[in-house]
C-alpha positions as CSV (number, residue, x, y, z in Angstrom):
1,X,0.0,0.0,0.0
2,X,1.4,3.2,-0.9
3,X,1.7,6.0,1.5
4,X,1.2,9.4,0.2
5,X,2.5,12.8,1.3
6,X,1.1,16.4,0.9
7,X,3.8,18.9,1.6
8,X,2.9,22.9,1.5
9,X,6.0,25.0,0.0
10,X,4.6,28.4,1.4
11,X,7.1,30.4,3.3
12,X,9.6,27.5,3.5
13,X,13.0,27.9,2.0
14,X,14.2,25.6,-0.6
15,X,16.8,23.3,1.3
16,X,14.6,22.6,4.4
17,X,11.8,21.7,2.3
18,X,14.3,19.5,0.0
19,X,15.7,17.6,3.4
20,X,12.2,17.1,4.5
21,X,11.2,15.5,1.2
22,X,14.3,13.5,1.0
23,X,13.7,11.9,4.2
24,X,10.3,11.1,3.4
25,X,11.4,9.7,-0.2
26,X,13.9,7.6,1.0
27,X,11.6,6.2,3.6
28,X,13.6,6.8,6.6
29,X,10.8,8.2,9.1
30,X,9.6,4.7,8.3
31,X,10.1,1.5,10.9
32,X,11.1,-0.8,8.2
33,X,13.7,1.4,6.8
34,X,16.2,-0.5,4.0
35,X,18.9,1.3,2.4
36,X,18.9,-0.8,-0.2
37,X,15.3,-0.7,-0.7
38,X,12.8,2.0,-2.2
39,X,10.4,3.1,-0.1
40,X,6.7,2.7,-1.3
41,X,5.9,6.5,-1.0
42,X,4.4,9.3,-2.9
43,X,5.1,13.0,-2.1
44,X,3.2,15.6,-3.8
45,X,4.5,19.3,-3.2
46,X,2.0,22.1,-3.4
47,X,2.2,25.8,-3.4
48,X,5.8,26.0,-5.0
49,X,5.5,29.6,-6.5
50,X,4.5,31.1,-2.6
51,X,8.1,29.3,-1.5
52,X,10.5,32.0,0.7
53,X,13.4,32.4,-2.0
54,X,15.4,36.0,-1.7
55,X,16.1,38.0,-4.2
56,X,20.3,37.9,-3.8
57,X,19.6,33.9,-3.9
58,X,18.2,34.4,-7.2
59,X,20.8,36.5,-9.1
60,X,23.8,34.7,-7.3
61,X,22.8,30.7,-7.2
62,X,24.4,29.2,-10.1
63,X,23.7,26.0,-11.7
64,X,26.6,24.5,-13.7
65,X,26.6,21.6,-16.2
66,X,30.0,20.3,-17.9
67,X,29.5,18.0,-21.3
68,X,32.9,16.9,-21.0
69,X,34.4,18.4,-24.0
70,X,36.5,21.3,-24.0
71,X,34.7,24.2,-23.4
72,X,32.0,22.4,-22.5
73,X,30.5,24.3,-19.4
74,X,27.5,25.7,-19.0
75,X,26.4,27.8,-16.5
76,X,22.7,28.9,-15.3
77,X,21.6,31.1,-12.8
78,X,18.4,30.7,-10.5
79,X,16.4,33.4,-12.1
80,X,17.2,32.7,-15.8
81,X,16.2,28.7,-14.5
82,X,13.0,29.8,-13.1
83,X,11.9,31.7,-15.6
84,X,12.9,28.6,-18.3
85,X,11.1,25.8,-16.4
86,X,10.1,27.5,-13.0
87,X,10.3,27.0,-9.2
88,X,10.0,22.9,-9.8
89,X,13.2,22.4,-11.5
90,X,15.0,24.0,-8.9
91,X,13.3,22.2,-6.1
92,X,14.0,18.9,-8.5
93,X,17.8,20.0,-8.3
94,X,17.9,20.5,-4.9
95,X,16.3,17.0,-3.8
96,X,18.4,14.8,-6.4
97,X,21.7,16.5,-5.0
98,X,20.2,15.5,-1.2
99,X,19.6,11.7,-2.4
100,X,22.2,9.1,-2.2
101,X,24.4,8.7,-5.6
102,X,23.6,5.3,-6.6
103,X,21.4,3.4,-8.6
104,X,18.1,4.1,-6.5
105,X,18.4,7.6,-7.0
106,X,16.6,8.1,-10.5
107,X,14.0,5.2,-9.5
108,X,13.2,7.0,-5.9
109,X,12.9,10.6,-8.1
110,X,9.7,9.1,-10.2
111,X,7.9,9.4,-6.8
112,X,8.5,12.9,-6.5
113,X,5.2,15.3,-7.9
114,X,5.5,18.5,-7.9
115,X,2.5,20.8,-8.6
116,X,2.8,24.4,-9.3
């Protein structure tokens, strides 16, 4: 049976909200907790756009991505991200950089939902 969880973004800022999701992804609040296992859980995120993000954040986060060729880097910042794909990539970003680097990772993401 799958457990699902509704999580407000209003007033939170991004990396609390991202830890809170991660432990509930990963199924650590849970008794039967497995590392090697993924959790039978569902979190749905509401009310991204209302989330507590300051303006300096905005203009001075940067998102990097290297292709592996010479010259390859490619650099993003918040605001230019958020107005490309909006407040659910970054929130995306933020939990898959909290989540164990391993094979679990991308299967554990597909129960991630996030609404706008």
């Amino acid at each position: 049976m799958t457990q699902e969880y509704k999580i407000s973004a209003k007033d939170k800022k991004i990396g609390r909200l991202a830890t809170e999701v991660v432990v509930l992804l990963m199924g650590k609040n849970d008794v039967n907790y497995a590392p090697n296992k993924v959790a039978d859980v569902k979190v749905v995120i509401n009310d991204i756009n209302d989330m507590d993000v300051p303006e300096k954040k905005l203009m001075s986060k940067i998102y990097d991505h290297y292709s592996g060729y010479p010259g390859g880097r490619k650099e993003i910042t918040m605001q230019k991200l958020v107005e490309k794909k909006g407040f659910g990539e970054v929130i995306k970003n933020a939990i898959y950089g909290m989540l164990p680097k391993n094979k679990l990772r991308d299967v554990v993401m597909k129960n991630l939902i996030i609404n706008e």
